[in-house]
C-alpha positions as a Markdown table, in Angstrom:
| # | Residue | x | y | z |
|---|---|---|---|---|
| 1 | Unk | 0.0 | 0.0 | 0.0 |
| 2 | Unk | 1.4 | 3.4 | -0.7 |
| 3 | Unk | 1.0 | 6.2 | 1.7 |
| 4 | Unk | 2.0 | 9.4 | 1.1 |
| 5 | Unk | 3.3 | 11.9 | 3.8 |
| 6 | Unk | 2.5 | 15.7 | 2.5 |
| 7 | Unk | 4.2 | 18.8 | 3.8 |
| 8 | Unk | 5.6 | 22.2 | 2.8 |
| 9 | Unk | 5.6 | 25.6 | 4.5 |
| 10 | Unk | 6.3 | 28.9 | 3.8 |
| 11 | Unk | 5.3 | 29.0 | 0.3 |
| 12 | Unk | 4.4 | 32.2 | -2.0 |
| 13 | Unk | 0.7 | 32.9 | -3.9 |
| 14 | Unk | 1.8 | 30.9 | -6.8 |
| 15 | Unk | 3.4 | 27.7 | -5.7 |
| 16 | Unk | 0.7 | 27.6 | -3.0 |
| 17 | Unk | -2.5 | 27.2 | -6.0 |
| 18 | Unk | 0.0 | 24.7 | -7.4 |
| 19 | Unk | 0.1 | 22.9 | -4.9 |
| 20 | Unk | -3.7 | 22.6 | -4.0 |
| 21 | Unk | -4.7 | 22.4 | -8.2 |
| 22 | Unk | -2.8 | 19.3 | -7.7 |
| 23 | Unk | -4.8 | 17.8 | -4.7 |
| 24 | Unk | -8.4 | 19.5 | -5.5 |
| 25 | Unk | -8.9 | 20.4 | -9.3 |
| 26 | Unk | -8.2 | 23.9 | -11.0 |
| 27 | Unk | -8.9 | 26.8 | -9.1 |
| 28 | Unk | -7.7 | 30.6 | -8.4 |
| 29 | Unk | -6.4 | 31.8 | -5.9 |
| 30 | Unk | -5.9 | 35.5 | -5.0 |
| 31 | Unk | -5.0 | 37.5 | -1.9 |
| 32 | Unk | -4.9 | 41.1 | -1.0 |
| 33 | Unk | -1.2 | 40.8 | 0.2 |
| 34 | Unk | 0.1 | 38.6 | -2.3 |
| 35 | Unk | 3.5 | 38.9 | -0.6 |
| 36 | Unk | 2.0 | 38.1 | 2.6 |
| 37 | Unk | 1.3 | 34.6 | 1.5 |
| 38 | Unk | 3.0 | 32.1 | 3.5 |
| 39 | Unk | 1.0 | 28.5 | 2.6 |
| 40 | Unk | 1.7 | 25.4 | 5.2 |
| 41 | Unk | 0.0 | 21.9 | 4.7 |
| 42 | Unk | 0.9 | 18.9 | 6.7 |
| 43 | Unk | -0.8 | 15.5 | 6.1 |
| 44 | Unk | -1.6 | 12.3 | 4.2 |
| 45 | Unk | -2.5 | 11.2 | 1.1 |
| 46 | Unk | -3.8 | 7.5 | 1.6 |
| 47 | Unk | -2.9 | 5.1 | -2.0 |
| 48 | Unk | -5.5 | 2.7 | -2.5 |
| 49 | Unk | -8.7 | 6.0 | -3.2 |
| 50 | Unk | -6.7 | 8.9 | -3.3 |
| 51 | Unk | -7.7 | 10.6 | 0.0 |
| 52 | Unk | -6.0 | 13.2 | 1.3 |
| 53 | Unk | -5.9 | 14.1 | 5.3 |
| 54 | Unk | -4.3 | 17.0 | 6.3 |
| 55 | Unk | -4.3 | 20.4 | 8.1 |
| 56 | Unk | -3.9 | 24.1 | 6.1 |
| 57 | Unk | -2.9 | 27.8 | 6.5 |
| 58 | Unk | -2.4 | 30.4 | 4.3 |
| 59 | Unk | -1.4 | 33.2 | 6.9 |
| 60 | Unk | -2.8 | 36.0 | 5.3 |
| 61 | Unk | -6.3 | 36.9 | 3.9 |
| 62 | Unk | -6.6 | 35.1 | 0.5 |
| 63 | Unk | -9.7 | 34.1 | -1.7 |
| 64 | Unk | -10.2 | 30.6 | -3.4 |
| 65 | Unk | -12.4 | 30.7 | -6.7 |
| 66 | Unk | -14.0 | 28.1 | -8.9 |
| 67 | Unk | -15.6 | 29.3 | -11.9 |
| 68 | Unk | -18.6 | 27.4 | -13.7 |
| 69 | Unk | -15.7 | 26.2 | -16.6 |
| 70 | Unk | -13.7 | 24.7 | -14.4 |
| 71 | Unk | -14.3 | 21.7 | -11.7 |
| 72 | Unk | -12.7 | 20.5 | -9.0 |
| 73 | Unk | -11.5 | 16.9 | -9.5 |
| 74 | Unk | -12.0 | 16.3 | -5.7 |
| 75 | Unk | -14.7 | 17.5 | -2.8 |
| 76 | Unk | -12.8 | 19.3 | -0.6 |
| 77 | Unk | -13.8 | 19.3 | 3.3 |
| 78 | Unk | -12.7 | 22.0 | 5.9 |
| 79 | Unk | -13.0 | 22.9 | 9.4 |
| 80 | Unk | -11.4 | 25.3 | 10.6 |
| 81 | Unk | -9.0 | 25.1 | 13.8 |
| 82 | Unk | -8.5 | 28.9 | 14.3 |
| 83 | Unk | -9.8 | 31.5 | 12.6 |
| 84 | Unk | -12.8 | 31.6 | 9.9 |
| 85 | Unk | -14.0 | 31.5 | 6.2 |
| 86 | Unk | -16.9 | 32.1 | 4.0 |
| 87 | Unk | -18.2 | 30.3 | 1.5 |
| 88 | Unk | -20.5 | 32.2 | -1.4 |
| 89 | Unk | -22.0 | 29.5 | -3.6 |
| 90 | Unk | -25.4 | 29.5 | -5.5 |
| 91 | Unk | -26.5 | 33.1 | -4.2 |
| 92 | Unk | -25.9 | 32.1 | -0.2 |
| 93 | Unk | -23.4 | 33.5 | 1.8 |
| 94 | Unk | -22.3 | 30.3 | 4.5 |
| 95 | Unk | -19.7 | 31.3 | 7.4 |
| 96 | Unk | -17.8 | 28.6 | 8.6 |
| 97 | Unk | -15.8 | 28.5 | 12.3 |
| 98 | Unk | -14.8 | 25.5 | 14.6 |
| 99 | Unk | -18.3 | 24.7 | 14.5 |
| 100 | Unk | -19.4 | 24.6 | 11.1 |
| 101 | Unk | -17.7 | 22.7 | 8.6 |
| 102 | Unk | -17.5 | 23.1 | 4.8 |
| 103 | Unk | -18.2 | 20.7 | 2.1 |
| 104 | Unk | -17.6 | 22.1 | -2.0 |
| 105 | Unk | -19.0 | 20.3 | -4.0 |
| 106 | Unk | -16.7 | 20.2 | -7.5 |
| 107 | Unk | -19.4 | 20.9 | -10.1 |
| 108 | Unk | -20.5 | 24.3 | -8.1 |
| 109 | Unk | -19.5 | 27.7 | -9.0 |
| 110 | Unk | -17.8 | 28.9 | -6.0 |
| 111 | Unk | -15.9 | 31.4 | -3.8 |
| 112 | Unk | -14.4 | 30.8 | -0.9 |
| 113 | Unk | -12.5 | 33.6 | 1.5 |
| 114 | Unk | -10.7 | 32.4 | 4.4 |
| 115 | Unk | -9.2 | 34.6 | 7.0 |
| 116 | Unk | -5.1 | 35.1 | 7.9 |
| 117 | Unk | -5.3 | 33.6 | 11.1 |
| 118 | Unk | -7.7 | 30.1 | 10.3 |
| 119 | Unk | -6.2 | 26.7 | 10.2 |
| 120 | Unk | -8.1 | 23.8 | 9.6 |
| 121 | Unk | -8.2 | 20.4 | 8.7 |
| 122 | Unk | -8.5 | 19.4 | 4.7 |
| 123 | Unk | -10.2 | 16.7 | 3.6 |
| 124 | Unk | -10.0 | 16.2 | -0.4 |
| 125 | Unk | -12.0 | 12.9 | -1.8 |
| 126 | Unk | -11.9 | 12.4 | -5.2 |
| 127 | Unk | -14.7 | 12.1 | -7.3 |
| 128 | Unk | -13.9 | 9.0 | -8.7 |
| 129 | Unk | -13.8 | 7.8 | -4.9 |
| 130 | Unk | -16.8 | 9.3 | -4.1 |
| 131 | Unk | -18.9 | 7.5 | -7.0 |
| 132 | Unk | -17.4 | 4.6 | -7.2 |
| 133 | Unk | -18.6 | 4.1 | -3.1 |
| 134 | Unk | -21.6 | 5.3 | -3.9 |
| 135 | Unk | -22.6 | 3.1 | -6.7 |
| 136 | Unk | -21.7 | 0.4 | -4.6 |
| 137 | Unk | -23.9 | 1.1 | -1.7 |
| 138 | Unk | -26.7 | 1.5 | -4.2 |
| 139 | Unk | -25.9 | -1.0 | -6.7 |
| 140 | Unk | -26.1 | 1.3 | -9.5 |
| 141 | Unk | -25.0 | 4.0 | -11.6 |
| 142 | Unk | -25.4 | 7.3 | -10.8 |
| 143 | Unk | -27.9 | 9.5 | -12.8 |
| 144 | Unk | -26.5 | 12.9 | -12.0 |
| 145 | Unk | -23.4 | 14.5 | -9.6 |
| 146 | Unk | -23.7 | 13.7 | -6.1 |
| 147 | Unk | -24.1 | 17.3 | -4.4 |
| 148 | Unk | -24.0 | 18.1 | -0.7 |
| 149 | Unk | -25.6 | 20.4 | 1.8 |
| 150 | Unk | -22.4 | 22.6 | 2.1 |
| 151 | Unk | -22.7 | 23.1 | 5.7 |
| 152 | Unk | -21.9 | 20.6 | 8.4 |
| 153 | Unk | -22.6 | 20.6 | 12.0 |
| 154 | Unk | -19.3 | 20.3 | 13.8 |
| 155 | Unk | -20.8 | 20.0 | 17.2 |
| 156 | Unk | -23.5 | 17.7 | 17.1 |
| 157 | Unk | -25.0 | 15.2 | 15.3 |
| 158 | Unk | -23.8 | 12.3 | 12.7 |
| 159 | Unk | -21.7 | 15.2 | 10.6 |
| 160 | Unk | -19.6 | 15.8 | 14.3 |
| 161 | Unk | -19.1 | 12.2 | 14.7 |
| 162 | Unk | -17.5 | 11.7 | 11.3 |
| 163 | Unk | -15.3 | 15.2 | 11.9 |
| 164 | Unk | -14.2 | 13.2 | 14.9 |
| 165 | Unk | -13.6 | 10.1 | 13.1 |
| 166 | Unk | -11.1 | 12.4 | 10.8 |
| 167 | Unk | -9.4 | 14.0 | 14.1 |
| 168 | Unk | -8.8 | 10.4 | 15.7 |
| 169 | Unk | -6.6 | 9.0 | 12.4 |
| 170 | Unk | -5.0 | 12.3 | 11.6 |
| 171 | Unk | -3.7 | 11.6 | 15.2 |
| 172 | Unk | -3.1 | 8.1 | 14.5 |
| 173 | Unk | -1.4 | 9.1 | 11.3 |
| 174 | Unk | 1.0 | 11.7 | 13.5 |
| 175 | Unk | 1.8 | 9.2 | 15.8 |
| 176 | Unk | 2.5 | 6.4 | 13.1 |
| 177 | Unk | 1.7 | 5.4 | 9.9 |
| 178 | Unk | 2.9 | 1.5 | 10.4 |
| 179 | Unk | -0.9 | 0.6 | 11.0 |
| 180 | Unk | -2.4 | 2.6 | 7.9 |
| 181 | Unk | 0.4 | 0.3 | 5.7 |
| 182 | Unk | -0.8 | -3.0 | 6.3 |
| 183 | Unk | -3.0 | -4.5 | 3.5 |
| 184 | Unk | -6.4 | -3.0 | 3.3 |
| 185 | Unk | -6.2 | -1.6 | 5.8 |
| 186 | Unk | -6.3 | 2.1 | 4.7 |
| 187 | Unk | -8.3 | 1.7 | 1.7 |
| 188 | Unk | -11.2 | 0.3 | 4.0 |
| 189 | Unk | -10.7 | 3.5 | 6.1 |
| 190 | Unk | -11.3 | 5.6 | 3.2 |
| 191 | Unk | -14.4 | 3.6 | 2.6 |
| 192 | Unk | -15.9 | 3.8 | 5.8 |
| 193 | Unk | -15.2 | 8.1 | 5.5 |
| 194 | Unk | -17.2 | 7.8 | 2.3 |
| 195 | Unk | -20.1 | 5.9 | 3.7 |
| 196 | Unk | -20.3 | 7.6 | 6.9 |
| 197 | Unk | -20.3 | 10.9 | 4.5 |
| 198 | Unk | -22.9 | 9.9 | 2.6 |
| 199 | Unk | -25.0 | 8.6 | 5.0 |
| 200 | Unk | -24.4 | 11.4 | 7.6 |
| 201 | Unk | -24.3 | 15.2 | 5.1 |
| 202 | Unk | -28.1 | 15.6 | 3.0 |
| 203 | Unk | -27.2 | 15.1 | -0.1 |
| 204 | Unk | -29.0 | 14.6 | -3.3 |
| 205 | Unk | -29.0 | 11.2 | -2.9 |
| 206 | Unk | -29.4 | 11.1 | 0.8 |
| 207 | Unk | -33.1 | 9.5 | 0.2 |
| 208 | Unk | -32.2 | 6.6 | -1.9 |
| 209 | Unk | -29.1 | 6.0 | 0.3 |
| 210 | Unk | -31.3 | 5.6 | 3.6 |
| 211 | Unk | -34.2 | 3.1 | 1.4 |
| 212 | Unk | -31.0 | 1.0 | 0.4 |
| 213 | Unk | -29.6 | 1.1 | 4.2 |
| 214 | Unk | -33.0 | 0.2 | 5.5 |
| 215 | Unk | -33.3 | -2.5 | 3.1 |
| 216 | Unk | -37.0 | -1.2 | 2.2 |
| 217 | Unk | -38.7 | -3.5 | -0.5 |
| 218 | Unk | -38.9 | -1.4 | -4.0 |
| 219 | Unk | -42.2 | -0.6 | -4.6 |
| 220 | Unk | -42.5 | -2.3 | -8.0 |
| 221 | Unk | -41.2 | -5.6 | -6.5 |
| 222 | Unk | -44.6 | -5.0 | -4.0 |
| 223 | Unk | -46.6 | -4.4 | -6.8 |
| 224 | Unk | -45.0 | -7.5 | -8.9 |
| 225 | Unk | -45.7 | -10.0 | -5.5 |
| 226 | Unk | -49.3 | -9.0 | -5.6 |
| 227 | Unk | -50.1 | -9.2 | -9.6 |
| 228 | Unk | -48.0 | -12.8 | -9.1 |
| 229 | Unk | -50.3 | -13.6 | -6.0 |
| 230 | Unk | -54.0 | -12.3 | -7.9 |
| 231 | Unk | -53.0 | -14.8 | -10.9 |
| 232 | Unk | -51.9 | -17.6 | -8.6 |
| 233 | Unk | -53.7 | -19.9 | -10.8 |
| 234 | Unk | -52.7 | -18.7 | -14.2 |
| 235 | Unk | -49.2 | -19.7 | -16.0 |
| 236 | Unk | -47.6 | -16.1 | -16.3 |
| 237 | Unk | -45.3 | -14.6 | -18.7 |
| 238 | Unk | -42.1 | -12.4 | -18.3 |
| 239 | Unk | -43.8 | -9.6 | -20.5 |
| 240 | Unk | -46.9 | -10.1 | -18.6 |
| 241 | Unk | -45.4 | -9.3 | -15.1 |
| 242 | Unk | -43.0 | -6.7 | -16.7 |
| 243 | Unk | -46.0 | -4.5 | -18.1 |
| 244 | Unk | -48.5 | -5.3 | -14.9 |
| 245 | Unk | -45.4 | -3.1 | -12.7 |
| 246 | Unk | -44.9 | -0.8 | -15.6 |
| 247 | Unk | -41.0 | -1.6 | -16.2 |
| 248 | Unk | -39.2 | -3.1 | -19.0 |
| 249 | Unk | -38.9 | -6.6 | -19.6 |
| 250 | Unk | -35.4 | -6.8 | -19.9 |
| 251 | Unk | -35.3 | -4.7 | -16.7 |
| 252 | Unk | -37.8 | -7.0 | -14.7 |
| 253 | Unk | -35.6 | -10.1 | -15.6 |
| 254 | Unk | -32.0 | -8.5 | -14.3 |
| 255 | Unk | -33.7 | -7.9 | -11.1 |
| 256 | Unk | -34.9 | -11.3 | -10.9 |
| 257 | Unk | -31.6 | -13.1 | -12.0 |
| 258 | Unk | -29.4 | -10.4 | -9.4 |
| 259 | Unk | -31.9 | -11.7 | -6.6 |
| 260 | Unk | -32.6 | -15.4 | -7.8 |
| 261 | Unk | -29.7 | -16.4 | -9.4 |
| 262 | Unk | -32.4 | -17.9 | -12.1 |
| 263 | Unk | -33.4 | -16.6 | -15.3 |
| 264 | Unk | -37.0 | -15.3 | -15.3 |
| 265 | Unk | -37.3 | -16.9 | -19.2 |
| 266 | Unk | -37.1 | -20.3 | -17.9 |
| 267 | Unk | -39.3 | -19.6 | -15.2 |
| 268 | Unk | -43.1 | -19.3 | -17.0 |
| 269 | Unk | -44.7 | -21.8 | -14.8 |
| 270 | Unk | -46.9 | -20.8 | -12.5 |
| 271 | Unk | -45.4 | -23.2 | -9.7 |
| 272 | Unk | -41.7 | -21.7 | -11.0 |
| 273 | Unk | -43.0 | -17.9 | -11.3 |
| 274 | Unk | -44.5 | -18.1 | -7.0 |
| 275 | Unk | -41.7 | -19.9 | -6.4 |
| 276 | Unk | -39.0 | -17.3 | -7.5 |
| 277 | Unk | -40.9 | -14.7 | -7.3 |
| 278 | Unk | -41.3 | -14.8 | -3.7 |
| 279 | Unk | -38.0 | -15.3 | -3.0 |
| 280 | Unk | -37.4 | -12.4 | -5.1 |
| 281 | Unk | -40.0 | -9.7 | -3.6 |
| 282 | Unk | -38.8 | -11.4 | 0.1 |
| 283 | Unk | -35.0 | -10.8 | -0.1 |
| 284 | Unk | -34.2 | -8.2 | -3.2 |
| 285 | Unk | -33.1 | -5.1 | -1.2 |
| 286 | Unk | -34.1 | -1.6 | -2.8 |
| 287 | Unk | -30.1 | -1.3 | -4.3 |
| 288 | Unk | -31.2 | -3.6 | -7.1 |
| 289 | Unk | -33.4 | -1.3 | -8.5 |
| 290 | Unk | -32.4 | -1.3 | -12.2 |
| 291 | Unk | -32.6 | 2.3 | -14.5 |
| 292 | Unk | -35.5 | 1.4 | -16.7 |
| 293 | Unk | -35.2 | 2.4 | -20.0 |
């Protein structure tokens, strides 16, 4: 596994957008004191997804814009230690302190100030990372950007618990890496950030997410179970149950092979069809639900 230990200090206006374009996505970066500019960052970047833990400072006034042409290859997470920033997004203007966190979403049009004195801890997951876990958890692709309530509570909550989640390995990581090296070990860290994220910040897909973590029964498998139990008596078709849920054939059968392991063609029986069908409507949990064309 290859871990990465990040640090410089003391760097000027230009090397320190370098530097950050390189861990977040294009961006500007401007300050009212460009000389004044004196960037620090101390972390990790974990191997196996990307992620990169860390704490910044810029120690002087400075500005961070992303304009609707460009887009961040990473969401970037902050919470400041000292200090403050502001975040003017979408026509709101969101403060953020050691008790309200920050979460950019790449595809926004953004700017963010941050004040001379704040540090804070940086948290850049990748967007690739952040899809890919996604996807996983609901067992399908995703139909648009995954975008996040930019503010998180740093106090209270599920958002606090997976700030202090960050804070215990960044301490872990300070301490020693030796742990975070061994097989797997850090890539199922990074993971387990991404769930918790997902599962903790309102996002766009925050409602889907909490059906598939529930394990709620899709409503067209419901509907499927009861047009299968009214026609108990009659030998039934693919098409027919397809059409009686209003989803495509093909569709209807990829859900019943993925929860089955049997294809619904070979299946037209009656006796077949009530006994795989049950099984299907009884175990298929609500990440199977297919994109119908």
């Amino acid at each position: 596994m290859h871990l990465d230990h990040i640090y410089t200090s003391g760097q000027p206006i230009t090397a320190a957008q370098h530097w950050m374009c390189a861990i977040c996505g294009p961006h500007s970066l401007q300050a009212a004191s460009p000389g004044k500019v004196a960037f620090a960052h101390s972390g990790h970047r974990l191997g196996a997804l990307a992620t990169t833990l860390g704490k910044i400072e810029y120690g002087t006034d400075v500005t961070v814009g992303v304009e609707p042409h460009q887009h961040l290859s990473s969401y970037s997470l902050s919470l400041p230690l000292t200090g403050s920033q502001e975040l003017r997004t979408a026509g709101r203007a969101l403060l953020s302190d050691s008790s309200q966190a920050l979460i950019i979403s790449p595809q926004d049009s953004q700017q963010l100030s941050i004040s001379g004195n704040c540090r804070k801890v940086q948290i850049a997951i990748t967007v690739a990372a952040m899809n890919s876990v996604a996807e996983h958890m609901l067992q399908r692709p995703l139909d648009a950007p995954i975008h996040f309530e930019p503010l998180m509570d740093a106090l209270n909550g599920t958002s606090a618990g997976w700030w202090r989640l960050v804070d215990f390995h960044l301490r872990e990581l300070a301490a020693g890496d030796a742990l975070y090296r061994l097989p797997g070990v850090a890539r199922d860290l990074e993971t387990t950030l991404i769930k918790a994220l997902l599962l903790s910040q309102p996002s766009n897909y925050s409602k889907d997410l909490r059906n598939v973590s529930q394990g709620r029964i899709p409503h067209y498998l419901k509907r499927a179970r009861e047009f299968i139990e009214t026609h108990a008596r009659e030998d039934l078709r693919p098409e027919e149950i397809a059409y009686a849920v209003d989803v495509s054939a093909p569709g209807c059968s990829m859900v019943f092979v993925s929860t089955t392991n049997a294809p619904l063609c070979r299946c037209s029986s009656t006796c077949a069809l009530k006994r795989h069908g049950a099984r299907c409507w009884r175990t298929a949990p609500a990440a199977t639900s297919p994109r119908w064309p």
